[in-house]
SEMISE-782678 format. One record per residue: residue in one letter; x, y negated, z of N, C-alpha, C in turn. Coordinates in pm, whole numbers, plus 50000, padded with zeros to 5 digits. Last residue first. Layout:
BEGIN
AXYZXYZXYZ...
//
This chain:
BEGIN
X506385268849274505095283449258505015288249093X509205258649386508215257249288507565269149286X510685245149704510275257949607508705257549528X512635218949698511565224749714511075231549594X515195206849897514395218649799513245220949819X515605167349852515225182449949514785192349843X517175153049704516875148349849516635158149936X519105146249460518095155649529518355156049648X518825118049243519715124449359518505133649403X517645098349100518805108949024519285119949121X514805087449242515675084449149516305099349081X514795116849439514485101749523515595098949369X513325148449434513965139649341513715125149425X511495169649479512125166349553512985157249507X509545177049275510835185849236511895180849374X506835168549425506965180549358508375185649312X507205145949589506785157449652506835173949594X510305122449533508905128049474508645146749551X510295095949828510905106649718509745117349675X509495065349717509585077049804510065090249715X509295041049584509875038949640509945051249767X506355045249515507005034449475507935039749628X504655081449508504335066249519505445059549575X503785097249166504275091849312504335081349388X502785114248920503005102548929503215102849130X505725132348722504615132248778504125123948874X508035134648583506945125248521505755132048583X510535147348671509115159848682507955150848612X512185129848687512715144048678511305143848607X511095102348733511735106948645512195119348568X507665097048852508525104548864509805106548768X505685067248792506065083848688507765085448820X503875053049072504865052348964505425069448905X501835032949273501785042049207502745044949073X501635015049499502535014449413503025030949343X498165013349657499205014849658500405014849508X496244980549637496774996249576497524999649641X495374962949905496534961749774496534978449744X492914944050066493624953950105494464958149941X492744917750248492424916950187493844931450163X492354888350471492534904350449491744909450367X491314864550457491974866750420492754879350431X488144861850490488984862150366490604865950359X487884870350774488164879750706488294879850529X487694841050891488354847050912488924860650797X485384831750807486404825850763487574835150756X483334851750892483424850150757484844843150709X483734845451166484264858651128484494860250968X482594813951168483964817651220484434834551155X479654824451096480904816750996482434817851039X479264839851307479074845351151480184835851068X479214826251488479964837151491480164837051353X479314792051448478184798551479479914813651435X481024762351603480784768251524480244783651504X478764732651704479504753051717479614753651638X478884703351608478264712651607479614720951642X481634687251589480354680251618479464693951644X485004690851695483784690151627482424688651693X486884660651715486364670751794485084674651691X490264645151702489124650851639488054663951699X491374619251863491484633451836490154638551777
//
């Protein structure tokens, strides 16, 4: 069985560790109604639009 020879020291163990998190944009996309930009897969904040369908009113200023 394989055993290691030296500790391994904090620093390297935490270094290994935190390659792999690792943090992604969000999914930033044009609005169809209103082409204002939103994010992937929610409904849009300014005409209330999810795609073709209206989801909720919302009153424009």
């Amino acid at each position: 069985m394989a055993v290691p020879k030296r500790k391994t020291s904090k620093a390297r163990r935490d270094s290994r560790r935190s390659a792999n998190w690792k943090l992604s944009a969000p999914g930033i996309v044009e609005c169809p109604k209103c082409h204002e930009p939103k994010l992937a897969h929610r409904m849009c904040k300014r005409c209330g639009y999810y795609g073709n369908t209206m989801v909720m009113n919302v009153e424009e200023k």
